[in-house]
PDB file of N, CA, C and O in Angstrom:
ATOM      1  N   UNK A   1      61.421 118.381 194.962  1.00  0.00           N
ATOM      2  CA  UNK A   1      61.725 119.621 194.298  1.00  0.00           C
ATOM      3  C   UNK A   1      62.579 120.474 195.225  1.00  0.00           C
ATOM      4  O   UNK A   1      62.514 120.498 196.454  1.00  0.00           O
ATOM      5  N   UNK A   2      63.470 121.235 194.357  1.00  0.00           N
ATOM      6  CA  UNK A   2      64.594 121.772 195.694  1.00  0.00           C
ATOM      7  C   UNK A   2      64.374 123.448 194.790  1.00  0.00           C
ATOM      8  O   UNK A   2      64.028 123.606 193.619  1.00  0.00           O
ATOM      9  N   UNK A   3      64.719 124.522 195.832  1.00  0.00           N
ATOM     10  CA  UNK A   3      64.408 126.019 195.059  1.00  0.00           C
ATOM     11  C   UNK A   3      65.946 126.921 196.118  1.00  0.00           C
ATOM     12  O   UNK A   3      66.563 126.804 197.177  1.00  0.00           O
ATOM     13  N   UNK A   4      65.889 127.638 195.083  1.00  0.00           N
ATOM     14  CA  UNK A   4      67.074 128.483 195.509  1.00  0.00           C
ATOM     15  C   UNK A   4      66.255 130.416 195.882  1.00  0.00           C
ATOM     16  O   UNK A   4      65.326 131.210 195.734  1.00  0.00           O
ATOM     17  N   UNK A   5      67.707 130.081 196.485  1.00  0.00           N
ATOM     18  CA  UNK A   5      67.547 131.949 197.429  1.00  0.00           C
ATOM     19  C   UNK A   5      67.662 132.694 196.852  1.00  0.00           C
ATOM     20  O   UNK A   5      68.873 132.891 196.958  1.00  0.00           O
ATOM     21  N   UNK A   6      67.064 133.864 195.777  1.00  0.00           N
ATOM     22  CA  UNK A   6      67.556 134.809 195.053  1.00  0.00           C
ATOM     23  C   UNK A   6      67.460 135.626 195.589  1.00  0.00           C
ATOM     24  O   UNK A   6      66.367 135.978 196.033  1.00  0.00           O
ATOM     25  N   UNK A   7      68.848 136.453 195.830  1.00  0.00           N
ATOM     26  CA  UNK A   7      68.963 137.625 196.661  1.00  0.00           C
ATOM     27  C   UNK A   7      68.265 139.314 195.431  1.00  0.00           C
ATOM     28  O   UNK A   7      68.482 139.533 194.239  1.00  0.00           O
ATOM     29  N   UNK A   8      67.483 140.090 196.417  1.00  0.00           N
ATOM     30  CA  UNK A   8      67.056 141.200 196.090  1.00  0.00           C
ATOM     31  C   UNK A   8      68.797 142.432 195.489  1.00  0.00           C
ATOM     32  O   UNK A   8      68.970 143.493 194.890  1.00  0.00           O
ATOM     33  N   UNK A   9      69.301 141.806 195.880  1.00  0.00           N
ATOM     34  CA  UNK A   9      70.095 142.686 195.650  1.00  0.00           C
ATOM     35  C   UNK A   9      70.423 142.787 193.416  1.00  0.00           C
ATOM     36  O   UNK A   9      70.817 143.566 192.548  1.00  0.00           O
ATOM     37  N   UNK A  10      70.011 141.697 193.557  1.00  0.00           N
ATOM     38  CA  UNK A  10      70.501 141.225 191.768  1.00  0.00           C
ATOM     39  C   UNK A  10      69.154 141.363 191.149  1.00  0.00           C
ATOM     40  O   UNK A  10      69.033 141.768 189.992  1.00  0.00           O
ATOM     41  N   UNK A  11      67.959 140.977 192.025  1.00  0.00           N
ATOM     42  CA  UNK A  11      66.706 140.676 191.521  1.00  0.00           C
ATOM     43  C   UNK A  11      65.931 142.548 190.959  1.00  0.00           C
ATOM     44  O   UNK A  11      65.298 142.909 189.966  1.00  0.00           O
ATOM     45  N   UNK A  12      66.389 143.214 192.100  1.00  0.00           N
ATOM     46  CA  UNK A  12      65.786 145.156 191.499  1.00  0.00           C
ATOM     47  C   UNK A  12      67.239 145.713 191.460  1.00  0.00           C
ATOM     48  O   UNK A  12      67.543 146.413 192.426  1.00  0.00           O
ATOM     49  N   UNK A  13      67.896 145.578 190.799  1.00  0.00           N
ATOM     50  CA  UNK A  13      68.951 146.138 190.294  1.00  0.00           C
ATOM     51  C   UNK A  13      68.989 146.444 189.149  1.00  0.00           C
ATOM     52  O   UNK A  13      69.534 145.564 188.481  1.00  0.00           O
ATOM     53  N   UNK A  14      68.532 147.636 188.346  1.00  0.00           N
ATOM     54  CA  UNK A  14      67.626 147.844 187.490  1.00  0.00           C
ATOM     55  C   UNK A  14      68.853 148.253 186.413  1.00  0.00           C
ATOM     56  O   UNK A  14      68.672 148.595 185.244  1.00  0.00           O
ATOM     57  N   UNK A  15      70.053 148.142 187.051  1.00  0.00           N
ATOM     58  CA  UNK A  15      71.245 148.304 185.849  1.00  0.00           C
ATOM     59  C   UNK A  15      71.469 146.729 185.117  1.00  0.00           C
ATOM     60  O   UNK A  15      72.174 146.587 184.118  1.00  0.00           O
ATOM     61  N   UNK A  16      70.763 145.618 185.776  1.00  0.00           N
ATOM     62  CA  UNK A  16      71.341 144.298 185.281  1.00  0.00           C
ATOM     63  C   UNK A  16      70.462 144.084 184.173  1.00  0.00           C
ATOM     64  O   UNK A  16      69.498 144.850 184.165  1.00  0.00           O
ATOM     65  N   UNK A  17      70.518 143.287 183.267  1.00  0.00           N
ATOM     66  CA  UNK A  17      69.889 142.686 182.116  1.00  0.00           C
ATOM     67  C   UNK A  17      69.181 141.662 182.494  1.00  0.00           C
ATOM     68  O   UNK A  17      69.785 140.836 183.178  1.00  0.00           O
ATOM     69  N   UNK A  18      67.818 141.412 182.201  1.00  0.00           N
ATOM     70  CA  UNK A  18      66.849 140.289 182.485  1.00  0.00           C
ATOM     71  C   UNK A  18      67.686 138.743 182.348  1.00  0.00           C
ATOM     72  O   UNK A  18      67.396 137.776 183.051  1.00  0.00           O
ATOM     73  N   UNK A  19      68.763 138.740 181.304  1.00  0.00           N
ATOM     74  CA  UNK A  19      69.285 137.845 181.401  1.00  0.00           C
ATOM     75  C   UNK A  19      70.447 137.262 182.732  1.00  0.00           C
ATOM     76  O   UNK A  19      70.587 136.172 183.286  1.00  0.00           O
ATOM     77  N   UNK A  20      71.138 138.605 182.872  1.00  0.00           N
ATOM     78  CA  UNK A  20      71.967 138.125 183.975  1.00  0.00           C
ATOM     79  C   UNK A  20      71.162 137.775 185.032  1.00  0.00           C
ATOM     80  O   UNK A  20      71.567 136.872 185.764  1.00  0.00           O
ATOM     81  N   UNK A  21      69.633 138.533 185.370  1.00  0.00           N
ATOM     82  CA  UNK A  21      69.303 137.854 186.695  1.00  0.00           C
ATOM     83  C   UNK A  21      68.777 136.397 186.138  1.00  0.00           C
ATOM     84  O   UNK A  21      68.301 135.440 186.749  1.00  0.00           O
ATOM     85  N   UNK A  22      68.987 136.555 185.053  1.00  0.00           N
ATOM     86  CA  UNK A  22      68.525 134.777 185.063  1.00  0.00           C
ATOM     87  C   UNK A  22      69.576 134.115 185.575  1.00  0.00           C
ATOM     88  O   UNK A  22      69.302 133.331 186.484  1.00  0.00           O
ATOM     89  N   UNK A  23      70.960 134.228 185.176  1.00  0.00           N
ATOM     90  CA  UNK A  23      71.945 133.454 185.256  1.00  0.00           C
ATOM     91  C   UNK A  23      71.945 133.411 186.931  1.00  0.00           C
ATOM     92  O   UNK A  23      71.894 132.348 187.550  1.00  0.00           O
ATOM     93  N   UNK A  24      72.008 134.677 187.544  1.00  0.00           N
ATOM     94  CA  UNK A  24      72.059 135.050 188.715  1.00  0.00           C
ATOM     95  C   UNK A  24      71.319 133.938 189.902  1.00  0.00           C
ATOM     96  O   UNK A  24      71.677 133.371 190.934  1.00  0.00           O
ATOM     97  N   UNK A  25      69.777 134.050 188.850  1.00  0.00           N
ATOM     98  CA  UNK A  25      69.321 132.807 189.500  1.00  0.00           C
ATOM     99  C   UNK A  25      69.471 131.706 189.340  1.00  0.00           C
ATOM    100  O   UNK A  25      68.774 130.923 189.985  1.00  0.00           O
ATOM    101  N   UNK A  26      70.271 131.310 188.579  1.00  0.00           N
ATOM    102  CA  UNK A  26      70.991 130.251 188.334  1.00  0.00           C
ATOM    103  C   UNK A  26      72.128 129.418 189.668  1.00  0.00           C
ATOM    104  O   UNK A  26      72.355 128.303 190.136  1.00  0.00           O
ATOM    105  N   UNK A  27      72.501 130.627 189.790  1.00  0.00           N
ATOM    106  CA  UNK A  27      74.093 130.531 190.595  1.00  0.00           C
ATOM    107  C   UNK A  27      73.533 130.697 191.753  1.00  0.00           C
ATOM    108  O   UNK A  27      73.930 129.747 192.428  1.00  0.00           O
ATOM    109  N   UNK A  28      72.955 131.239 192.280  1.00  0.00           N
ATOM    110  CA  UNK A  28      72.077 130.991 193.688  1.00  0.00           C
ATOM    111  C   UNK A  28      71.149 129.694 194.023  1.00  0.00           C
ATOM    112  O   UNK A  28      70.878 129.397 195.186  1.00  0.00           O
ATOM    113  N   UNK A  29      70.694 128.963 192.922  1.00  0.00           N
ATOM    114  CA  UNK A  29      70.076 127.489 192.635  1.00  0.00           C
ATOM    115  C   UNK A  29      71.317 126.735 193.552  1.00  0.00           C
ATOM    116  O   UNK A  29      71.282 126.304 194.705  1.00  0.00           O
ATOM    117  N   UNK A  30      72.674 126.767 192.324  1.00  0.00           N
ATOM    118  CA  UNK A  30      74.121 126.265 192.927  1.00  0.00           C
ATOM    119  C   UNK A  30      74.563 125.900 193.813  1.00  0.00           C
ATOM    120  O   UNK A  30      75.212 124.905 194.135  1.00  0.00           O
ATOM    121  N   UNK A  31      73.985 127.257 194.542  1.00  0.00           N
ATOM    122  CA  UNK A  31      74.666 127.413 195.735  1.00  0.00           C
ATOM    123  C   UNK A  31      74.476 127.089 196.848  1.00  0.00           C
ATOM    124  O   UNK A  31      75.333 127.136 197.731  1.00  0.00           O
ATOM    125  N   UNK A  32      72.594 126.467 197.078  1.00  0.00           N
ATOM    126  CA  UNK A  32      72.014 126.117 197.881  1.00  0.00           C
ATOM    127  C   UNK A  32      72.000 126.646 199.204  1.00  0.00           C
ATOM    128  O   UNK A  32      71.151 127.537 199.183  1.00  0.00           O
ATOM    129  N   UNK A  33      72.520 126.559 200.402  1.00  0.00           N
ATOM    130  CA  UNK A  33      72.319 127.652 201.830  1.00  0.00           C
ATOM    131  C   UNK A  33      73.951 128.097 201.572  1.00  0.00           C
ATOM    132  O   UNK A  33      74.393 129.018 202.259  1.00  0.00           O
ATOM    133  N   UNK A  34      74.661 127.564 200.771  1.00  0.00           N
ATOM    134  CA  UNK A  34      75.844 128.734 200.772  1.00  0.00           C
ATOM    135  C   UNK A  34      76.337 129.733 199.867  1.00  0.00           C
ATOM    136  O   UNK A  34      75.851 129.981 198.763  1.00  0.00           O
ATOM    137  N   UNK A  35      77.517 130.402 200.495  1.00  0.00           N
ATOM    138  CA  UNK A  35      76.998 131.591 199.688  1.00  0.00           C
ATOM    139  C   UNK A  35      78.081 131.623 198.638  1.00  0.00           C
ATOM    140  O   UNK A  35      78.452 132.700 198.171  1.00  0.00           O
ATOM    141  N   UNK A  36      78.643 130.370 198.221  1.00  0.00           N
ATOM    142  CA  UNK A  36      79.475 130.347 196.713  1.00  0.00           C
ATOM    143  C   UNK A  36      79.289 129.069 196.086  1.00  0.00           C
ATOM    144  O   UNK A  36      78.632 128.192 196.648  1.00  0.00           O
ATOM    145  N   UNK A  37      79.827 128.896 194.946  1.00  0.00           N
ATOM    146  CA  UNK A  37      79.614 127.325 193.727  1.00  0.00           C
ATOM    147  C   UNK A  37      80.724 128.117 193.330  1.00  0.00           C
ATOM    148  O   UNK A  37      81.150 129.269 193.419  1.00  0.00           O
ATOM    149  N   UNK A  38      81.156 126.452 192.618  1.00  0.00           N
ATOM    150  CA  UNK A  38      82.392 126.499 191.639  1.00  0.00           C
ATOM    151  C   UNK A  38      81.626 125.729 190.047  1.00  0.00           C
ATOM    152  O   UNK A  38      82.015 124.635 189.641  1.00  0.00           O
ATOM    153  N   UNK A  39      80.673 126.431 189.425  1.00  0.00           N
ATOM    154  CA  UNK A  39      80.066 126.208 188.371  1.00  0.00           C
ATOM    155  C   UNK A  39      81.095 126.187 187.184  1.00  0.00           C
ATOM    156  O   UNK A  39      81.751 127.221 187.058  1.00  0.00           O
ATOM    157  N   UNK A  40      81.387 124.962 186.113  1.00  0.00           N
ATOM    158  CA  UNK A  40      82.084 125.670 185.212  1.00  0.00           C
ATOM    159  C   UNK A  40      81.396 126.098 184.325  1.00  0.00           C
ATOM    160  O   UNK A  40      80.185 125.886 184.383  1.00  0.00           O
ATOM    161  N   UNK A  41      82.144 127.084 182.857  1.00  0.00           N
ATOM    162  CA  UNK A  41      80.850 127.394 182.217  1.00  0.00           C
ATOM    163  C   UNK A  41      80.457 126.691 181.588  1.00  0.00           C
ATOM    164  O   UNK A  41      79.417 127.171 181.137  1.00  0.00           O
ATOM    165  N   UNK A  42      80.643 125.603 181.148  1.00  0.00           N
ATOM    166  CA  UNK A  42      80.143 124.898 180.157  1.00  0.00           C
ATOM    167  C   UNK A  42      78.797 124.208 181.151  1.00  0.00           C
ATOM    168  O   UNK A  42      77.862 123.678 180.551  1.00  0.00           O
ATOM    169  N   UNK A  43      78.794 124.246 182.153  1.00  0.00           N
ATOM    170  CA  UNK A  43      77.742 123.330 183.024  1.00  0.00           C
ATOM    171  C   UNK A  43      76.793 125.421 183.350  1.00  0.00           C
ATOM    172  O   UNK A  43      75.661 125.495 183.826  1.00  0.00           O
ATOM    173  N   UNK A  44      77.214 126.090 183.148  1.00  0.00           N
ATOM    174  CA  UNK A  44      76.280 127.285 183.173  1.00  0.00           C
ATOM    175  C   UNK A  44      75.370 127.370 181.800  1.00  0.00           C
ATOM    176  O   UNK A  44      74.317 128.000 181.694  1.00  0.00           O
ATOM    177  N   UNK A  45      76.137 126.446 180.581  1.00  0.00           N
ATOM    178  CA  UNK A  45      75.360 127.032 178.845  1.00  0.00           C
ATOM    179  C   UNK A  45      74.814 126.074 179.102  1.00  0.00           C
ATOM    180  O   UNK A  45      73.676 126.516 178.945  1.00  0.00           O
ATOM    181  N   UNK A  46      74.627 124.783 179.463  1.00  0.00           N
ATOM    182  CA  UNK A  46      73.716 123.399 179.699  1.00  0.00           C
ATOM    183  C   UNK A  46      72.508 124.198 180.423  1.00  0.00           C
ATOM    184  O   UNK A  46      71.386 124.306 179.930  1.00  0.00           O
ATOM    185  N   UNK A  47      72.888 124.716 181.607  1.00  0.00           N
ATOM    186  CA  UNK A  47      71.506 125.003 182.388  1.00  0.00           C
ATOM    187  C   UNK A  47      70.721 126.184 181.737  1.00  0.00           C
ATOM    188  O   UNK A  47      69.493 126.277 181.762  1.00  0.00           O
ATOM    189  N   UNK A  48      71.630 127.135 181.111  1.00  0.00           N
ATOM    190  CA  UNK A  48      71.066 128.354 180.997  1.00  0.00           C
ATOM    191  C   UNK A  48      70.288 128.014 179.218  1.00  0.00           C
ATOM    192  O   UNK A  48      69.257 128.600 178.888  1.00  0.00           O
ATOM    193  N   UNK A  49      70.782 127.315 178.559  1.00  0.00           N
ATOM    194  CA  UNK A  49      70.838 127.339 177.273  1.00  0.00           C
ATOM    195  C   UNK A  49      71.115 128.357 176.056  1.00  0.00           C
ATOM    196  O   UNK A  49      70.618 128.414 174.932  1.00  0.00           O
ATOM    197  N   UNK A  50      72.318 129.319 176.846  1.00  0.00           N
ATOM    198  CA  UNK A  50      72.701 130.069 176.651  1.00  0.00           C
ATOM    199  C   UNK A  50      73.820 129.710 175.397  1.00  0.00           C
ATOM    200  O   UNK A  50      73.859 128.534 175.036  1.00  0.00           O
ATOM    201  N   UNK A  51      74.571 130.525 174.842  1.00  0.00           N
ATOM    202  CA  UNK A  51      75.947 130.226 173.863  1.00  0.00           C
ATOM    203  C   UNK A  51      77.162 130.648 175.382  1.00  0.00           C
ATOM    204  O   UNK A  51      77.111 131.312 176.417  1.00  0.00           O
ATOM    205  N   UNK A  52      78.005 129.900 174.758  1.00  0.00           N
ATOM    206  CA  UNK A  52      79.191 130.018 175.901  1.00  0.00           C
ATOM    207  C   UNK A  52      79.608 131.573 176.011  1.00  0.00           C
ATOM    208  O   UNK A  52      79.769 132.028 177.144  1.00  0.00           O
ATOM    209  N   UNK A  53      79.755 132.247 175.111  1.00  0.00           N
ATOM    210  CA  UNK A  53      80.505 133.710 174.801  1.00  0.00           C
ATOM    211  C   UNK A  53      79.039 134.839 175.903  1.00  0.00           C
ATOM    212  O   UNK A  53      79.311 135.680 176.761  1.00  0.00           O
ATOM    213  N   UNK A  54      77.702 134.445 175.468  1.00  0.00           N
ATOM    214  CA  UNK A  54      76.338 134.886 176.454  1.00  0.00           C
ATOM    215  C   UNK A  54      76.701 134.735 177.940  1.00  0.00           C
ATOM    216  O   UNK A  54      76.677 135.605 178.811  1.00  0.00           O
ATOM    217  N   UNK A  55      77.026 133.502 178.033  1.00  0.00           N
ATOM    218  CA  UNK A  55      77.473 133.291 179.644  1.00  0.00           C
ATOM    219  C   UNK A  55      78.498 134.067 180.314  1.00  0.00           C
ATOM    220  O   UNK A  55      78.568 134.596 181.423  1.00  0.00           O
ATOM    221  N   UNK A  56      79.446 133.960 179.092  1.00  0.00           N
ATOM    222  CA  UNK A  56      80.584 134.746 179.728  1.00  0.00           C
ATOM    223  C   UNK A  56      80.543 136.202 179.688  1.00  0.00           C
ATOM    224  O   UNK A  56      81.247 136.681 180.577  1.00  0.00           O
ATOM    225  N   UNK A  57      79.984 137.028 178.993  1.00  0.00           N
ATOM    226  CA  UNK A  57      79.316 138.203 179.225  1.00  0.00           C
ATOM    227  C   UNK A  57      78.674 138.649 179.968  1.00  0.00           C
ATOM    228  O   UNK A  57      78.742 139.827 180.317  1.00  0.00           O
ATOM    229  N   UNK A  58      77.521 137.429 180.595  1.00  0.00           N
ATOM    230  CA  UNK A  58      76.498 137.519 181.720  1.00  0.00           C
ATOM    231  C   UNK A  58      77.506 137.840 182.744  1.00  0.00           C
ATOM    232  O   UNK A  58      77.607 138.915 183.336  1.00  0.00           O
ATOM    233  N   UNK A  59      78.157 136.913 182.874  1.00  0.00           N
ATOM    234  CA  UNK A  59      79.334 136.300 184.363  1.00  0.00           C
ATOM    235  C   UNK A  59      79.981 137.716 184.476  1.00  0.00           C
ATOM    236  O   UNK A  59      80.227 138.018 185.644  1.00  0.00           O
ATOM    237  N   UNK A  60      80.419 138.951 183.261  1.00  0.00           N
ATOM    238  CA  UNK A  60      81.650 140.240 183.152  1.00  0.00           C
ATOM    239  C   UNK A  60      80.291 141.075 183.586  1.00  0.00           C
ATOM    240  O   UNK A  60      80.604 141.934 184.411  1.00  0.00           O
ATOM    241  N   UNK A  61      78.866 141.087 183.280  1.00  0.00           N
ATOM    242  CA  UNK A  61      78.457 141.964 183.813  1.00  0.00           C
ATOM    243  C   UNK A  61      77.691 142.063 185.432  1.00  0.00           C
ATOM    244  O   UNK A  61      77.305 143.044 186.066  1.00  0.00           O
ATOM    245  N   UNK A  62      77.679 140.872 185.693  1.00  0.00           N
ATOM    246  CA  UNK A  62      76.863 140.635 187.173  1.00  0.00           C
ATOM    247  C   UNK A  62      78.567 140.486 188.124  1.00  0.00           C
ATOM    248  O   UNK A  62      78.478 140.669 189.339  1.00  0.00           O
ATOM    249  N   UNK A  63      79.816 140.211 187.627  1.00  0.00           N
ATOM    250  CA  UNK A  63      80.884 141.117 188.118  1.00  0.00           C
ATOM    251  C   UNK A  63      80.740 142.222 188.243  1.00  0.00           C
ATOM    252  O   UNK A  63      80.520 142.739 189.338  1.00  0.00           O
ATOM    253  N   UNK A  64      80.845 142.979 186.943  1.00  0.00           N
ATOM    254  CA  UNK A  64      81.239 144.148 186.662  1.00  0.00           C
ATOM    255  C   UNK A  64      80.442 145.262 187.688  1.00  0.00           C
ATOM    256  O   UNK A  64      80.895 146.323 188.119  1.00  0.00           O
ATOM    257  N   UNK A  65      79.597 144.879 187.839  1.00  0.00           N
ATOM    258  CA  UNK A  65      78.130 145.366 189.053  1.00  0.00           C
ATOM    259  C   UNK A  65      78.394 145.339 190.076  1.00  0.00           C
ATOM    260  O   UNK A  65      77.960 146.168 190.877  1.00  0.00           O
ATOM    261  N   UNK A  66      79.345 144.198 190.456  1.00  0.00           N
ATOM    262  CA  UNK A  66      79.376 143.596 192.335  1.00  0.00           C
ATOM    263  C   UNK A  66      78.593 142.724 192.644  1.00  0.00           C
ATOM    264  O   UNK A  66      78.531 142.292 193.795  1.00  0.00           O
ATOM    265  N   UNK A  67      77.760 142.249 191.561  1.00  0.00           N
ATOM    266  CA  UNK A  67      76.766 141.337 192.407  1.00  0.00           C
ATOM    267  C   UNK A  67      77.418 139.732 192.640  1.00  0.00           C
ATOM    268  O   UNK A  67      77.239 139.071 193.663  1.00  0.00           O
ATOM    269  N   UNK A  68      78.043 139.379 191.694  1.00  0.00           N
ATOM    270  CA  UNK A  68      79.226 138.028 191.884  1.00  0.00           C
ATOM    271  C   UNK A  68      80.952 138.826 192.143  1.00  0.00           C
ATOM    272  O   UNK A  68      81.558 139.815 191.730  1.00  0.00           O
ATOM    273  N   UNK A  69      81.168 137.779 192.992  1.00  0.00           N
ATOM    274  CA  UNK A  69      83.033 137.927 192.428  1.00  0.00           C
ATOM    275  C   UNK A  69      83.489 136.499 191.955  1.00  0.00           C
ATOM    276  O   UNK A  69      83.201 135.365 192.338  1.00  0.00           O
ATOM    277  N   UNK A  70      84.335 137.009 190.946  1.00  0.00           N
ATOM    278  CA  UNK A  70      84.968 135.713 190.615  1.00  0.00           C
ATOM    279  C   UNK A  70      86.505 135.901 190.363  1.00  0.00           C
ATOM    280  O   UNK A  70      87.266 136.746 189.892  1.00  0.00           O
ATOM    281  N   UNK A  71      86.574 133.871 191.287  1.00  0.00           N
ATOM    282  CA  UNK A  71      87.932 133.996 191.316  1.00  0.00           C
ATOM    283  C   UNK A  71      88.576 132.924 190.886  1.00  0.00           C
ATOM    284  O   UNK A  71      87.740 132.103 190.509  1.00  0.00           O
ATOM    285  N   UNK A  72      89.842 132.464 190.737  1.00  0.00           N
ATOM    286  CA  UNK A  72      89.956 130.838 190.427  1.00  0.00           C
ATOM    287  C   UNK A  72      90.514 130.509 191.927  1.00  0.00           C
ATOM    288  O   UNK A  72      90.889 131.094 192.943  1.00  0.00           O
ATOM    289  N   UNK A  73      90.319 129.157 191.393  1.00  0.00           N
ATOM    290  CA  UNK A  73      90.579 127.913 192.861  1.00  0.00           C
ATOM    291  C   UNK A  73      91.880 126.954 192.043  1.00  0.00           C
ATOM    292  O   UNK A  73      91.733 125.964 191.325  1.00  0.00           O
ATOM    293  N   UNK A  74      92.810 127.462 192.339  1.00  0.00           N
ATOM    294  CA  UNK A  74      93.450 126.362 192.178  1.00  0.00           C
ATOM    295  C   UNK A  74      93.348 124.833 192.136  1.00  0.00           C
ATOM    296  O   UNK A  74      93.392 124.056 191.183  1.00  0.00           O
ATOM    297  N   UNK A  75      93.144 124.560 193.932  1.00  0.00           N
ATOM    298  CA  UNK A  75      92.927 123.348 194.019  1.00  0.00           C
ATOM    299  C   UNK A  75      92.152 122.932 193.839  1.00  0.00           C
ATOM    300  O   UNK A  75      92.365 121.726 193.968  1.00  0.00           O
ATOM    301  N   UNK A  76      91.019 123.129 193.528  1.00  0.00           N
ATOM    302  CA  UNK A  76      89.493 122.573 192.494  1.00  0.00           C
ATOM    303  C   UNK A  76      89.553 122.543 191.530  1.00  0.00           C
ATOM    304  O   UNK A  76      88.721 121.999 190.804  1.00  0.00           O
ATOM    305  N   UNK A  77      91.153 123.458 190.947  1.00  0.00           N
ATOM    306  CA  UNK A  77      90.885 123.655 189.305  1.00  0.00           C
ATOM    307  C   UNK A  77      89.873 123.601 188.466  1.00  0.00           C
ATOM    308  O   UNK A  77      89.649 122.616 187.761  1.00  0.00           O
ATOM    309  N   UNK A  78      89.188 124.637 188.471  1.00  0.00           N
ATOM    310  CA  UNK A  78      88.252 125.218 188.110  1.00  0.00           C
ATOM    311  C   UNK A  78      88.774 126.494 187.859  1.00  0.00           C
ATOM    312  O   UNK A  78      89.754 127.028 188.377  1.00  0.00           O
ATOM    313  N   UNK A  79      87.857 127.004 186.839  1.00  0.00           N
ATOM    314  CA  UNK A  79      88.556 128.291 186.025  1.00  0.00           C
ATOM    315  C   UNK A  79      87.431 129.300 187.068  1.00  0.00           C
ATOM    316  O   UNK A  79      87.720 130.480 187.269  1.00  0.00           O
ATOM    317  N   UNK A  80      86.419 128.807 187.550  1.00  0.00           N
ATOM    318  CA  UNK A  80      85.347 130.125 187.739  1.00  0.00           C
ATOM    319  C   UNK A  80      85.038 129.722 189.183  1.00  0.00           C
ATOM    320  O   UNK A  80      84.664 128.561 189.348  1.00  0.00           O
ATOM    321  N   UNK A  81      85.148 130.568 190.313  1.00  0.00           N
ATOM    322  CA  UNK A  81      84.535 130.833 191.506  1.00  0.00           C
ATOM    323  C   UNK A  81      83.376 131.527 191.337  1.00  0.00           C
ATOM    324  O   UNK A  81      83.503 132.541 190.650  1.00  0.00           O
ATOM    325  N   UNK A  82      82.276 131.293 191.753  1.00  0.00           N
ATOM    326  CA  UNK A  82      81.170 132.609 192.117  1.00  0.00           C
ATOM    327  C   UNK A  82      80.845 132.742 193.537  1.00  0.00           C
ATOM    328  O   UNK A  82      80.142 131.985 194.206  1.00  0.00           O
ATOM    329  N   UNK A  83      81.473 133.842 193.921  1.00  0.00           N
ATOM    330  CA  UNK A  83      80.985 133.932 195.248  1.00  0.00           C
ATOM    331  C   UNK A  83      79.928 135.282 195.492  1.00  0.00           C
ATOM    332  O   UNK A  83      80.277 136.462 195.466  1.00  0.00           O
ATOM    333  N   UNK A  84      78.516 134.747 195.742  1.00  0.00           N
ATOM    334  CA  UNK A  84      77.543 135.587 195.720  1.00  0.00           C
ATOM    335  C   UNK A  84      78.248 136.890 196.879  1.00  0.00           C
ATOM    336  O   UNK A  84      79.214 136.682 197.612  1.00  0.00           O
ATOM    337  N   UNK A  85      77.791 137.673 196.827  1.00  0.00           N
ATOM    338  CA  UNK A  85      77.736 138.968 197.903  1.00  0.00           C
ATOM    339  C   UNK A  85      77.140 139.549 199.027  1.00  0.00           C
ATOM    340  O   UNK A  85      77.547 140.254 199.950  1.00  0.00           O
ATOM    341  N   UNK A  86      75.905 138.990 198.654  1.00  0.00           N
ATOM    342  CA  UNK A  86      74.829 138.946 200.128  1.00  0.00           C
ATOM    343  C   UNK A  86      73.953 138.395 200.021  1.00  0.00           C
ATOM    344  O   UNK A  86      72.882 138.771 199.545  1.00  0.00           O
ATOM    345  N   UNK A  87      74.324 137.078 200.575  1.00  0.00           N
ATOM    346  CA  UNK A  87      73.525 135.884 200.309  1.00  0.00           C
ATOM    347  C   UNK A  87      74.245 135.044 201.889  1.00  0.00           C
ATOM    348  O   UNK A  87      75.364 134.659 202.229  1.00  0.00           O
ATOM    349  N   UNK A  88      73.027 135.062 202.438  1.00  0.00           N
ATOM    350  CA  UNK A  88      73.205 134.765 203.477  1.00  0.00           C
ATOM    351  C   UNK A  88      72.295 133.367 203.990  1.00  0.00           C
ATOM    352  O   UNK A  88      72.414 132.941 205.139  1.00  0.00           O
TER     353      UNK A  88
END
């Protein structure tokens, strides 16, 4: 069994939606001792069992907050970076 780091910063952040810290804890699962994943979303609605348009809302508001940034990677081509914030 393997468990991920959920940072306090996303976990009492009492502006986020129960759902984004789900996702949140999702992407910290990901990320294992580092502090970004290149998740796409379709591998975020598999885990989360979310609808794709949910995810991507989750993803604009745990941005929109500071608690993820996202960016693209070219050379991974991948549409979605998450790079946690303080996750160490």
């Amino acid at each position: 069994m393997s468990y991920g780091r959920v940072s306090n910063q996303a976990v009492f952040f009492p502006e986020l939606s129960l759902e984004a810290k789900g996702l949140y804890a999702i992407l910290c699962s990901l990320c294992g001792t580092k502090n970004y994943c290149y998740p796409s979303v379709q591998t975020l609605v598999q885990l989360s069992g979310k609808s794709r348009s949910t995810v991507q809302r989750l993803l604009a508001e745990l941005s929109s907050k500071g608690v993820i940034k996202r960016c693209f990677d070219p050379q991974k081509n991948l549409t979605i970076t998450v790079h946690l914030m303080d996750k160490k």
